[in-house]
VOGU-3710 file (C-alpha; in Angstrom, 3 decimals, decimal comma):
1> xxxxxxxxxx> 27,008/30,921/-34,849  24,684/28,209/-34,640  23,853/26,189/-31,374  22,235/22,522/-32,133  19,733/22,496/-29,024  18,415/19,079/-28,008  15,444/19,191/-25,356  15,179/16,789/-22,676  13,036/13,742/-24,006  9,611/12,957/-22,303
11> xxxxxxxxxx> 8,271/9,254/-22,463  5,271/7,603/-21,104  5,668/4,243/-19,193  2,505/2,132/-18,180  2,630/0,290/-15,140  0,195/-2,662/-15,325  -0,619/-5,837/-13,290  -3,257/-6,573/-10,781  -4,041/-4,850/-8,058  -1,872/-4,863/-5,003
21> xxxxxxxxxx> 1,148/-5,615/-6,404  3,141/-2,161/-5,575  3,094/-0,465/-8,812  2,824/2,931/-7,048  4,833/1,254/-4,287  7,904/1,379/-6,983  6,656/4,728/-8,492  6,679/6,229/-4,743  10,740/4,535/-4,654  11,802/6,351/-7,035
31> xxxxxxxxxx> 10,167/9,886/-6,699  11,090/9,768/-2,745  13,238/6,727/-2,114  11,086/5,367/0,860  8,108/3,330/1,307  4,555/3,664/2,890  3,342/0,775/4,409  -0,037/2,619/4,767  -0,612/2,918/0,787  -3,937/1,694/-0,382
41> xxxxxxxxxx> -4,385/0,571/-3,475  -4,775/2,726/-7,063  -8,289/3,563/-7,703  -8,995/4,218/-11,761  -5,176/5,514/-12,650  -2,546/7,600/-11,270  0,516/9,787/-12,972  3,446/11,349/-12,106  6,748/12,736/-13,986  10,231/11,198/-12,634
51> xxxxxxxxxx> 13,315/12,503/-13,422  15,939/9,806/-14,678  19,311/10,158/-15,802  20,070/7,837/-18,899  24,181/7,841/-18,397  25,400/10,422/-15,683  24,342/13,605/-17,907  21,570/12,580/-19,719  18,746/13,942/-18,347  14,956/12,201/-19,220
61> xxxxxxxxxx> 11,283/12,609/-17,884  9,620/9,609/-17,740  5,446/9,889/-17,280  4,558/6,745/-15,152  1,192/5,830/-15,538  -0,116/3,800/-12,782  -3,043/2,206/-13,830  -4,992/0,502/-11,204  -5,597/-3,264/-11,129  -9,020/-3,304/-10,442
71> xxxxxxxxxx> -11,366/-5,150/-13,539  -13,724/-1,849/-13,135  -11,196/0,045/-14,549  -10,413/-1,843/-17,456  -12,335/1,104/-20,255  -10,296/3,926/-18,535  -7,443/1,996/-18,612  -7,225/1,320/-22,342  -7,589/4,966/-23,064  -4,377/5,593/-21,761
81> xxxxxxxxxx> -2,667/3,017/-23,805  -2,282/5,339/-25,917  1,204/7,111/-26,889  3,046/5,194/-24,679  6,860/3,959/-25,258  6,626/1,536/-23,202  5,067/-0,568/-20,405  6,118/-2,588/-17,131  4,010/-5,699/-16,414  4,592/-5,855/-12,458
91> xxxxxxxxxx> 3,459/-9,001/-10,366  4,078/-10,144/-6,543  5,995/-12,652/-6,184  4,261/-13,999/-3,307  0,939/-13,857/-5,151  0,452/-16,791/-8,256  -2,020/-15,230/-9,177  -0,902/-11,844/-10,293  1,977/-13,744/-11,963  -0,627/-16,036/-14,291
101> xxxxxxxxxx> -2,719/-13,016/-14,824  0,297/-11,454/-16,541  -0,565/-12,866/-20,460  -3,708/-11,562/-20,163  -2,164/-7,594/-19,268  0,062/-8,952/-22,021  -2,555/-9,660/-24,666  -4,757/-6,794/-23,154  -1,632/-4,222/-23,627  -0,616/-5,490/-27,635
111> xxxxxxxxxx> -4,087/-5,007/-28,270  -4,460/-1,822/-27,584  -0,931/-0,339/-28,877  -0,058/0,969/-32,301  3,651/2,120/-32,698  4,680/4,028/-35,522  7,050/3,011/-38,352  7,566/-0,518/-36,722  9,273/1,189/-33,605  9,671/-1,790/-30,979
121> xxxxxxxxxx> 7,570/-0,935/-28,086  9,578/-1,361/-24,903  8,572/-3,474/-22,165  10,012/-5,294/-18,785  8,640/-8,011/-16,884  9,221/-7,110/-12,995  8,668/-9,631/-9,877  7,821/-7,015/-7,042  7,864/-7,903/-3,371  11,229/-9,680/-3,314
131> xxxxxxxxxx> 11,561/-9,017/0,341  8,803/-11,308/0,908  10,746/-14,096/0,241  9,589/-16,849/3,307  6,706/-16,302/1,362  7,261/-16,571/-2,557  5,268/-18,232/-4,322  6,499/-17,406/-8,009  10,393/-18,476/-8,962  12,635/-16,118/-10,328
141> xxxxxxxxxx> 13,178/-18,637/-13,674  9,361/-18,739/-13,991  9,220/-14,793/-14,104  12,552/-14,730/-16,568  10,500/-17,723/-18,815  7,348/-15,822/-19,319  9,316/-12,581/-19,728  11,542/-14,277/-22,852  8,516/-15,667/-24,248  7,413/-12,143/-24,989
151> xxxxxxxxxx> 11,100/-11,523/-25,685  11,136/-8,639/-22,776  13,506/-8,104/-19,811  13,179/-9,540/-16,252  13,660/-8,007/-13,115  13,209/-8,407/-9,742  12,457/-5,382/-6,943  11,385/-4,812/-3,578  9,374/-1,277/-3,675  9,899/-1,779/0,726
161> xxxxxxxxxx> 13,900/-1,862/0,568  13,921/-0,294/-2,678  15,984/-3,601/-4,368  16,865/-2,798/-7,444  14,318/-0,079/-8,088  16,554/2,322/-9,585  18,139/-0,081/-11,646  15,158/-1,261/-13,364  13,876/2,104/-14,077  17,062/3,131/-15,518
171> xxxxxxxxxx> 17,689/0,578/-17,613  14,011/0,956/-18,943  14,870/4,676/-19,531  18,196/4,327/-21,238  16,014/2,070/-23,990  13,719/4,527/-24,186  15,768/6,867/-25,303  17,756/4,681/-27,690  14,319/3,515/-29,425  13,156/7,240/-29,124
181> xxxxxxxx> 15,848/9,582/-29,700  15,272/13,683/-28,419  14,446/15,808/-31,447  17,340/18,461/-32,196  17,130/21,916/-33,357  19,175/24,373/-34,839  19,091/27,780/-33,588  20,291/30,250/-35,098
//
């Protein structure tokens, strides 16, 4: 008899912007579904493995890779460009300038990433902070603009009320695993 065994798939998602705009505020969402108010900011970089679920049984690990904003940081941070599948550029929306900082995390990302046998590297453009909204700053149709000029999705979250958190992260998962299908084996 043989048995085609597929193992669960493992990718590696960076999470850049600048700093303070609740990149492990989202990663904190979706490994315990609440929010600390009391977070301080990322020094150097941060990692940890969620579980996702691509379509109801399709079960993925997905390595986020908070990288922290900080300019100091900016050697370390290259280094683990490397091998990833795919990478969220996250800004405040209350905060312009995290938002026109986001070509240069662009620029500084493409720069730095090699994919293999013209694989498209996934990306998604998210507008954080949504519940801060007396106090936006940055337009939803200025965050989907920029995020079509580098012909990448748009989203926008709240890491505080977790707004569409698990949506995004889905959705980034599920093309994940279309671009980077899990290896099968026979056994025997």
């Amino acid at each position: 008899m043989v048995v085609e065994i597929v193992s669960v798939p493992a990718y590696k998602l960076l999470l850049v912007g600048n700093a303070n705009v609740g990149k492990s505020s989202l990663i904190r969402w979706l490994l315990l579904g609440d929010f600390d108010p009391n977070y301080t900011a990322t020094v150097g970089v941060d990692l940890s493995a969620v579980a996702l679920n691509v379509d109801g049984q399709t079960p993925v690990i997905m390595t986020m890779i908070d990288l922290g904003g900080q300019s100091d940081f900016t050697a370390l941070r290259t280094q683990y460009y490397r091998g990833a599948h795919g990478a969220a550029l996250v800004y405040d929306v209350s905060a312009r300038d995290s938002f026109e900082n986001l070509p240069i995390w662009y620029e500084d990302l493409m720069d730095h990433i090699a994919q293999p046998n013209g694989t498209k590297f996934e990306g998604i453009v998210i507008g954080n902070k949504i519940d801060k909204a007396a106090r936006r700053e940055v337009s939803s149709s200025e965050g989907r603009s920029f995020a079509e000029s580098i012909d990448w999705p748009f989203h926008e979250t709240s890491a505080k009320s977790g707004e569409n958190v698990e949506e995004v992260f889905g959705g980034i998962a599920k093309r994940m695993y279309v671009s980077y299908p899990p290896l099968k084996t026979r056994a025997d």
